[in-house]
C-alpha positions as CSV (number, residue, x, y, z in Angstrom):
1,X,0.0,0.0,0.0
2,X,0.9,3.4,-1.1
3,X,0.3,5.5,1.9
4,X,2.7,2.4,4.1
5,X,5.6,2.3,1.9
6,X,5.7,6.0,1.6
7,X,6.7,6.5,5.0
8,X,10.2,5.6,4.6
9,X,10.7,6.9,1.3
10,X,9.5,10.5,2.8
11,X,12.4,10.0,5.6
12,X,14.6,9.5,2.4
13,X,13.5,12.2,0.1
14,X,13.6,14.9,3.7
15,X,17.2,14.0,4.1
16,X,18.1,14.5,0.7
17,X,16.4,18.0,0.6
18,X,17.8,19.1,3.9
19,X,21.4,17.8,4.4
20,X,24.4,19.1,3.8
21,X,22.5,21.3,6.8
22,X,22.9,25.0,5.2
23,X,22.0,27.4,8.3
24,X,20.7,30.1,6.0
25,X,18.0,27.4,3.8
26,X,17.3,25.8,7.6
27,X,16.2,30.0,8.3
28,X,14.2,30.5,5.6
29,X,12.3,26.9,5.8
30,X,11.4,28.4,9.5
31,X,10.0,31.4,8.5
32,X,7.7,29.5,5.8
33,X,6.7,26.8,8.9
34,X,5.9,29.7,11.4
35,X,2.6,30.3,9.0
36,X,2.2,27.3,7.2
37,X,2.8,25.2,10.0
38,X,1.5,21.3,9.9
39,X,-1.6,21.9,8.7
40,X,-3.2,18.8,9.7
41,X,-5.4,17.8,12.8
42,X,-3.0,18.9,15.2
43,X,-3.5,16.8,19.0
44,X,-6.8,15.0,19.6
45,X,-8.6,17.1,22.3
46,X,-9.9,15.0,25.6
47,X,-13.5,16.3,26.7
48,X,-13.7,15.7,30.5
49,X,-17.6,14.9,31.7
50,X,-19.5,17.1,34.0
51,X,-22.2,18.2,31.8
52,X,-24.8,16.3,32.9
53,X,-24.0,16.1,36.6
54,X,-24.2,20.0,38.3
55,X,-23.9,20.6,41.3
56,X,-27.3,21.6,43.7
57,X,-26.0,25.2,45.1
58,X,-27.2,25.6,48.5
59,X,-29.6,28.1,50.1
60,X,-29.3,31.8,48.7
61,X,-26.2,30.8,47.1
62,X,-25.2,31.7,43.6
63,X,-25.3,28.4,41.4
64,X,-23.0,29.1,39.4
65,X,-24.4,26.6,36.6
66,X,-25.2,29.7,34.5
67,X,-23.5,32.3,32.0
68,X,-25.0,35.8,31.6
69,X,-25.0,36.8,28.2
70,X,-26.0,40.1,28.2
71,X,-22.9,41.1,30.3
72,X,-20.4,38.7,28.1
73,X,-21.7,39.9,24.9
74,X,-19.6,43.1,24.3
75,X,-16.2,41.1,25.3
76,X,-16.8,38.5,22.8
77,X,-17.4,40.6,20.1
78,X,-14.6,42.6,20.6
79,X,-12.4,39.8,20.5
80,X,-13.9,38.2,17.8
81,X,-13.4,41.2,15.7
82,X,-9.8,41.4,16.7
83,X,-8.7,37.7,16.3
84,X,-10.7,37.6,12.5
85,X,-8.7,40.6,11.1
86,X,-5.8,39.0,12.5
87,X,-6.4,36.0,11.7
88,X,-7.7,36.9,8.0
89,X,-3.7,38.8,7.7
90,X,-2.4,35.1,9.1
91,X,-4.3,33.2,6.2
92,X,-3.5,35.3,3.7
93,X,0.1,34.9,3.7
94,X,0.0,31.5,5.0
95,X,-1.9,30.8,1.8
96,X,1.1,32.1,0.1
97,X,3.8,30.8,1.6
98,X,2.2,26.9,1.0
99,X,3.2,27.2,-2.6
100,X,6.1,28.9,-1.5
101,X,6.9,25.7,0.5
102,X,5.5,23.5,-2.2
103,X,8.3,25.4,-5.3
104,X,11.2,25.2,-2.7
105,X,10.1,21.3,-1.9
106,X,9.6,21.1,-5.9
107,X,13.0,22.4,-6.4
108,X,15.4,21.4,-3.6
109,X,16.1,25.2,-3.6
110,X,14.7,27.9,-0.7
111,X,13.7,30.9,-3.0
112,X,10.9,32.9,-0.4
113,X,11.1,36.0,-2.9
114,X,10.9,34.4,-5.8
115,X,8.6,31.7,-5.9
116,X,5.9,33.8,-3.5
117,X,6.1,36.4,-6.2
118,X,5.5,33.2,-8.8
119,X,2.6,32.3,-7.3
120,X,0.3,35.1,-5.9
121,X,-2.6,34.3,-8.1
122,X,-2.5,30.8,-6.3
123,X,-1.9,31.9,-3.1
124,X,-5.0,34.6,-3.4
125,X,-7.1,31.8,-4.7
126,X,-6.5,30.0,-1.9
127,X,-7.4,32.0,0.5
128,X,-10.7,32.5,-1.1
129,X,-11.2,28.7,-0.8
130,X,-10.3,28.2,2.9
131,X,-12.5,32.0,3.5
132,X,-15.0,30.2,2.1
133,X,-14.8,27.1,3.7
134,X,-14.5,29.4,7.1
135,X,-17.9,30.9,6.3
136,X,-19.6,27.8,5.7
137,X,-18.2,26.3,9.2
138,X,-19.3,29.6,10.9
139,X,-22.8,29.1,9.7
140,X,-23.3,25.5,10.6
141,X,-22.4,26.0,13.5
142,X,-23.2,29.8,13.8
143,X,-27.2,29.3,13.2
144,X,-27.5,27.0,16.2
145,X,-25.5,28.9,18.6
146,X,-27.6,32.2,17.9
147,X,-31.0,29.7,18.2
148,X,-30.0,28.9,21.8
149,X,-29.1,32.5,22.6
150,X,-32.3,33.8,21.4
151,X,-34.4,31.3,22.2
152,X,-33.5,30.9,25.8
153,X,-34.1,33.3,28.6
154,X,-30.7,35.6,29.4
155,X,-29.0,33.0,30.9
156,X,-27.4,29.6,29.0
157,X,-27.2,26.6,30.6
158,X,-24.0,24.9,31.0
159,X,-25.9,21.5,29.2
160,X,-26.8,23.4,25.9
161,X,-22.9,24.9,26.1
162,X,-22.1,21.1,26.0
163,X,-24.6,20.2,23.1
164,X,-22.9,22.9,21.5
165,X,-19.0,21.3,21.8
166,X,-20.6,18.0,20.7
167,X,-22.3,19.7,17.7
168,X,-18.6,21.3,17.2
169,X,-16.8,18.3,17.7
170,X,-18.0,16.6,13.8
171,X,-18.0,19.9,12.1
172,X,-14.5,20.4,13.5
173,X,-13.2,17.1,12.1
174,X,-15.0,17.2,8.7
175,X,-13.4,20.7,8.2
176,X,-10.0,19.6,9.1
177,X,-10.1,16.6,6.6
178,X,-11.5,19.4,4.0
179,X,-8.5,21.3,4.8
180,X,-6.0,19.2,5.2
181,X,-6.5,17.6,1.3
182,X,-6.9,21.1,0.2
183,X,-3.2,22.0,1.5
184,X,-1.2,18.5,1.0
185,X,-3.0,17.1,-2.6
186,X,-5.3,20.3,-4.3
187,X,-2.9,23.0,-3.9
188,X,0.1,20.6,-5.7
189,X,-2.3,20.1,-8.4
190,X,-2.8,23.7,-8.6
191,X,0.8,24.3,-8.9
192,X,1.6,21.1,-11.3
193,X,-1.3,22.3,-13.9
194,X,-1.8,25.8,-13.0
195,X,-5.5,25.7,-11.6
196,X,-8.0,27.3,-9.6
197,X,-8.2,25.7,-6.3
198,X,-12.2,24.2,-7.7
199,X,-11.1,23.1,-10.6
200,X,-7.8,21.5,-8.7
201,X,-10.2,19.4,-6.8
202,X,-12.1,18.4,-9.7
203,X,-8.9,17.1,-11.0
204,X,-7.8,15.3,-7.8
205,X,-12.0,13.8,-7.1
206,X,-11.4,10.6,-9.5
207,X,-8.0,9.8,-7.8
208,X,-9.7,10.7,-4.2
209,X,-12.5,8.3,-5.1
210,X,-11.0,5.6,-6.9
211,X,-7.9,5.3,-4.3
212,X,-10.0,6.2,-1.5
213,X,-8.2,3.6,1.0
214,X,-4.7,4.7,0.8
215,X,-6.2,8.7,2.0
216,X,-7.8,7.2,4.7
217,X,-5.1,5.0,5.8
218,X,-3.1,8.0,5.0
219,X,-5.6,10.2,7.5
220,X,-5.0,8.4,9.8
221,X,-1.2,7.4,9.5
222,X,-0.6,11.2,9.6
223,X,-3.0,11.9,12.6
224,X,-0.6,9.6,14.5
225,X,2.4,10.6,13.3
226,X,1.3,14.3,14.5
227,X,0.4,12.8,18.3
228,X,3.6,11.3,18.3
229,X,5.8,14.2,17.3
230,X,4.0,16.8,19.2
231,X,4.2,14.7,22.6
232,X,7.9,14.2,21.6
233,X,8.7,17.7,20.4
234,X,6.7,18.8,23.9
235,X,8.9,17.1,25.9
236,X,11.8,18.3,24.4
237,X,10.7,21.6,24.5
238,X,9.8,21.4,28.5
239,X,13.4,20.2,28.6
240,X,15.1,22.7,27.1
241,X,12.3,25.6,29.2
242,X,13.9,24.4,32.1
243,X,17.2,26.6,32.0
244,X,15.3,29.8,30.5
245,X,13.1,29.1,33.8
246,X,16.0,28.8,36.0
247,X,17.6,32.0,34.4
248,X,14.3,33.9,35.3
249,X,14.2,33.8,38.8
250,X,17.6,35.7,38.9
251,X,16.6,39.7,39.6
252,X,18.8,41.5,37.2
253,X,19.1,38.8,34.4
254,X,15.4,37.4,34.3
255,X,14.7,40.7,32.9
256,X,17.6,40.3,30.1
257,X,16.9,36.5,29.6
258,X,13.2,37.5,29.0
259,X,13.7,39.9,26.6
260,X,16.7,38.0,24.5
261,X,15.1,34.4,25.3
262,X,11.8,34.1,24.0
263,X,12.7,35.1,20.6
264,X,15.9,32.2,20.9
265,X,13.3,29.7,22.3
266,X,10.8,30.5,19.5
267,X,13.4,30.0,16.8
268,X,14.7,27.1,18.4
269,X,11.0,25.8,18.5
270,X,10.9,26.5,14.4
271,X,13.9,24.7,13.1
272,X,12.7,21.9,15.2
273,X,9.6,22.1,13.4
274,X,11.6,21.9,10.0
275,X,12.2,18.5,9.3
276,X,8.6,17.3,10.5
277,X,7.2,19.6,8.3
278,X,9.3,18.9,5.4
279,X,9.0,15.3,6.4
280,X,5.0,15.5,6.1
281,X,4.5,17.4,2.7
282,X,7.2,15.2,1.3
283,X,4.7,11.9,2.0
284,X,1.5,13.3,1.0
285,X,3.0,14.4,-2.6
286,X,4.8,11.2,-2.4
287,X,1.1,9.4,-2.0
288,X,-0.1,11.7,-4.6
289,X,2.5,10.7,-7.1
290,X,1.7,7.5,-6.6
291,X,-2.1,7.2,-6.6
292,X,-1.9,9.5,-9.1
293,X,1.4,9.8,-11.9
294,X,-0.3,13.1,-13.7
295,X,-0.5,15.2,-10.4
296,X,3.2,13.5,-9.8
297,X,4.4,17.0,-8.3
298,X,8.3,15.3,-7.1
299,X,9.1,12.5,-9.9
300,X,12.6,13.2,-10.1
301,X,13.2,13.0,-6.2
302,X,11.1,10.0,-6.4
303,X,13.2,8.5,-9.0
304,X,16.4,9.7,-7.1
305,X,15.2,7.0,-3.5
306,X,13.8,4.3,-5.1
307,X,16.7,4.0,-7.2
308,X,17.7,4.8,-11.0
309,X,16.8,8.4,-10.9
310,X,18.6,12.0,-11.1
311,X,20.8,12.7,-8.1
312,X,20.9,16.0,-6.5
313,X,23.9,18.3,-7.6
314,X,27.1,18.5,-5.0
315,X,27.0,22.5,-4.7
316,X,25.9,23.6,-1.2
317,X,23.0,25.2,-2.6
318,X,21.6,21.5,-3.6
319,X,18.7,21.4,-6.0
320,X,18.4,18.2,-8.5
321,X,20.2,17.4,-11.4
322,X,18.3,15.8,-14.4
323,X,18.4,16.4,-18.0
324,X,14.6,16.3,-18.6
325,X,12.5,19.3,-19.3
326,X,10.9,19.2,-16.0
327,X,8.0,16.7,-15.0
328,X,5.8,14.6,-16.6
329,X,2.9,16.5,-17.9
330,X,3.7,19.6,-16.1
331,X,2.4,22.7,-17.4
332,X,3.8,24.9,-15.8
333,X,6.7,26.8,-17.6
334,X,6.2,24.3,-20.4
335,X,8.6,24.5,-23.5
336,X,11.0,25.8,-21.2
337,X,14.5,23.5,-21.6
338,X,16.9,25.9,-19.8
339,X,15.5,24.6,-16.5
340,X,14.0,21.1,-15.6
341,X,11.5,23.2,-13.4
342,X,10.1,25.7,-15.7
343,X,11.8,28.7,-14.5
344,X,13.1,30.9,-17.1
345,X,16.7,31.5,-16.0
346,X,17.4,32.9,-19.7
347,X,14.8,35.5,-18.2
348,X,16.8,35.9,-15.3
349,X,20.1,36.1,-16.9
350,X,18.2,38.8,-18.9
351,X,17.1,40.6,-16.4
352,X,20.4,42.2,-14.7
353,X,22.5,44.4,-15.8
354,X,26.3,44.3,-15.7
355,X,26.6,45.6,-12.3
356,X,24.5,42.6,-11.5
357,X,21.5,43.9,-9.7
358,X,18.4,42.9,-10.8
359,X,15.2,44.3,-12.5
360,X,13.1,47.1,-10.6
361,X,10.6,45.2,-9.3
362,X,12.7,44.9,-5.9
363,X,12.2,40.8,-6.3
364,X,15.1,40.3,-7.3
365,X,17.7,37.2,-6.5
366,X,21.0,39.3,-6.1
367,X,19.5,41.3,-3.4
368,X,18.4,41.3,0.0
369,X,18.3,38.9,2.2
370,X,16.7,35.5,0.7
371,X,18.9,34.8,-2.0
372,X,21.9,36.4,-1.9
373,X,23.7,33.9,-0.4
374,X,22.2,31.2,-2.3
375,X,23.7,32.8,-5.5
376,X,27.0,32.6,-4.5
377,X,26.5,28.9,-3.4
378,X,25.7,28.4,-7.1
379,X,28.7,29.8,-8.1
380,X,31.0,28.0,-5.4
């Protein structure tokens, strides 16, 4: 089964992609995992009981079994208002940087610059999709909420609050799975034949249907891999709190260490994330690939594990070495043969002047601080 022996060929593929480590690639992988993050199911939540069992408050005592609306009301539409526009920013790049992620895992090269500026259509597109889908969730389970409220007198029982977590609990789950083959198999297909994100997933439906074992094994291969890692990467982050805690208790440095820490325990907490990121897009395009050879987004570093394929080249700044005009089927940057991945580098090579800076679009590969040291890899 696909969605089994592509476990170990992910482990392959991720350590082909990310060793020789290169700190500067590891720094921009971060930045692209801090919004794109795992983008899966995250931790199964435990509901403790008590919903059906309250407590009988004594004489003239408060019973505390009760919320009142009217004076909660105002608070939780402030923050709701607050955490949607940020939020709505948080999407919008994320939705970007996936196909960011998805060029640089594409190419076995970090460009954030470049390949965002490549694909801002999808990206926008995107985010329409999963606004969407955020609408439809807030309605299902919108409409019922604002029944109880206004059906009920100013007060909500703590029962119906517990009807409404159950009601959330299958909405919540459905969504996810929505999401989660959105991200990992609709936005590949997006990228390999340069789609909308609907007509993406009208592409990927037949394969969905027809191999519709090997995603739900997959489902839930990947649901345990993410408990696994994130009780394992929470332990080792606990671990490694324990000195910053230490540190704090000291007068004079607590106030240093607090300031210069949390940034160093944040980063630290992203380039762990790395490789179990990389790890996890690599085997769902791996199961794509396989399920499905036309939305086959990696072939070459497919070819490269099993055996019999192109090898990645020896410069630092990696990348894989193949004589073929890119993959199978690919539209994107078709009749292009400078570059096995459809990127124009005669284009490039056009673009800069003798001094060597680039065009004046201020994307540019010579300049700032996402590529320039990646140029002069290529040239080492």
């Amino acid at each position: 089964m696909f969605a089994i022996d592509d476990l170990s060929d992910a482990i392959d593929v991720t350590r082909e992609f990310l060793t020789p480590v290169r700190l500067w690639m590891w720094l921009k992988l971060a930045l692209l995992v801090f919004f794109v993050g795992g983008a899966g199911f995250g931790s199964p939540m435990s509901f403790g009981g008590g919903f059906g069992g309250e407590p009988t408050p004594g004489p003239g005592a408060d019973p505390g079994t009760s919320v009142d609306v009217g004076e909660v009301l105002p608070i939780v539409i402030a923050v709701v208002v607050v955490v949607l526009v940020v939020g709505l920013i948080f999407l919008f790049v994320s939705s970007l940087f996936e196909f960011t992620l998805l060029e640089s895992l594409r190419s076995g090269e970090v460009h954030v610059r470049r390949y965002t500026k490549r694909n801002v259509s999808h990206g926008t597109r995107l985010f329409g999709f999963r606004v969407a889908l955020g609408l439809v969730g807030l309605v299902l389970f919108g409409v019922p909420v604002l029944a109880i409220v206004f059906s009920t007198s100013e007060t909500v029982s703590l029962g119906l609050i517990g009807l409404l977590v159950l009601l959330a609990i299958p909405i919540s789950i459905a969504f996810a799975i929505i999401d989660r083959l959105t991200t990992v198999f609709v936005a590949p297909t997006m990228l390999k034949h340069d789609l909308g994100v609907v007509a993406a997933w009208k592409r990927f439906w037949p394969t969905l249907r027809g191999q519709w074992t090997e995603y739900v094994v997959y489902l839930l291969l990947v649901w345990v891999l993410q408990l696994v890692l994130t009780v394992v990467t929470g332990v080792l982050f606990v671990i490694l709190l324990i000195p910053f805690l230490i540190l704090l208790l000291i007068p004079v440095l607590g106030i240093l260490v607090l300031l210069l820490g949390l940034p160093v325990i944040l980063l630290g907490v992203l380039l762990v994330q790395v490789p179990i990121v990389t790890y996890l897009r690599y085997y769902a395009l791996l199961v794509l690939g396989d399920t499905n050879a036309d939305l086959d987004l990696i072939p070459d570093q497919r070819a490269a594990v099993r055996g019999g394929g192109p090898d990645r080249t020896d410069g630092p700044d990696g990348g894989w070495n193949t004589d073929s005009n890119g993959p199978a089927g690919d539209d994107y940057g078709q009749g292009d043969t400078s570059d096995p991945w459809g990127r124009d580098e005669s284009q490039d090579r056009d673009d800069t002047d003798s001094s060597g800076r680039d065009d004046d679009t201020g994307w540019g590969d010579s300049s700032g601080w996402d590529d320039s040291d990646d140029e002069d890899d290529r040239w080492r």
